[in-house]
C-alpha positions in Angstrom: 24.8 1.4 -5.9 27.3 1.5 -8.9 25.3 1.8 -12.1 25.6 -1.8 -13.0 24.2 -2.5 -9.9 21.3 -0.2 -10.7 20.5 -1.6 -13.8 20.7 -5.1 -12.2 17.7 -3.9 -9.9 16.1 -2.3 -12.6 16.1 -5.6 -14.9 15.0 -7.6 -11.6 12.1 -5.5 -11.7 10.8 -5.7 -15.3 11.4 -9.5 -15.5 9.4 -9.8 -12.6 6.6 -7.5 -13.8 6.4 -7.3 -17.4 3.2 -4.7 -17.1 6.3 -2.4 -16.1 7.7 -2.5 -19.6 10.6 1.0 -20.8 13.9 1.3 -20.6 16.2 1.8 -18.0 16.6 5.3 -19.0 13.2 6.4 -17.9 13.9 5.5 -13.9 15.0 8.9 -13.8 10.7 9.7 -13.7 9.7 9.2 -10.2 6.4 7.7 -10.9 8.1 5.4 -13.0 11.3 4.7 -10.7 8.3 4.1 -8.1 7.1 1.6 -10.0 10.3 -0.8 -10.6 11.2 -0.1 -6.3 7.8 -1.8 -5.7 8.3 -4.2 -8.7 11.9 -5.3 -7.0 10.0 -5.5 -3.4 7.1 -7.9 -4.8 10.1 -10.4 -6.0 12.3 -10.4 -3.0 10.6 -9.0 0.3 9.1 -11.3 2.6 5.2 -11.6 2.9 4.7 -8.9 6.0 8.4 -6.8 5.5 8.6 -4.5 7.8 10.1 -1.0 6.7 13.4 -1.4 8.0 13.7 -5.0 5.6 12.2 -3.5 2.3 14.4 -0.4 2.9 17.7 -2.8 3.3 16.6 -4.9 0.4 16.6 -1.5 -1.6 19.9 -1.3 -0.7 21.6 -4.4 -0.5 19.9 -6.3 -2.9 17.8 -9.6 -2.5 19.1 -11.0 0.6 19.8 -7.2 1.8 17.5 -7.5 5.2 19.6 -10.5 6.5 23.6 -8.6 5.6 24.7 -6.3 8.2 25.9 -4.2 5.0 22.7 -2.6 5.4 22.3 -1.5 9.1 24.3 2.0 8.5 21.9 2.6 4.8 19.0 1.9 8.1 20.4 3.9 10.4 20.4 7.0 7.9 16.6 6.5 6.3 15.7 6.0 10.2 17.3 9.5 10.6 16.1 10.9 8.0 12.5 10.2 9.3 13.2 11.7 12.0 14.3 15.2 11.0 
């Protein structure tokens, strides 16, 4: 993602759950960045997302499971699992 994009997903996140609260600044603590990931999946995966949907979503923003964008970000996670 560009870093407008990022921040996009990171205000997505906080507006959705404002228990989240911070900056944008502190994504870069993984318990924190955890927290907004989960945050953006409770406002735009479906109920039941499989792995492959919330891991397009991530990438490829609300509607990211449906755009074929997101197959090749897929493909390497899927890869990735593998190793």
């Amino acid at each position: 993602f560009p870093s407008h994009d990022r921040r996009e997903y990171w205000q997505d996140a906080v507006e959705f759950d404002k228990t989240i609260g911070g900056k944008y600044e502190d994504c870069m603590d993984k318990a924190y960045a955890e927290k907004i990931v989960r945050a953006y999946w409770a406002r735009y995966a479906p109920k039941g997302a499989t792995l492959e949907q919330l891991a397009r979503i991530h990438n490829g923003g609300p509607k990211g499971h449906t755009r074929s964008a997101t197959l090749k970000y897929w493909k390497k996670i899927v890869k990735e699992i593998m190793l």
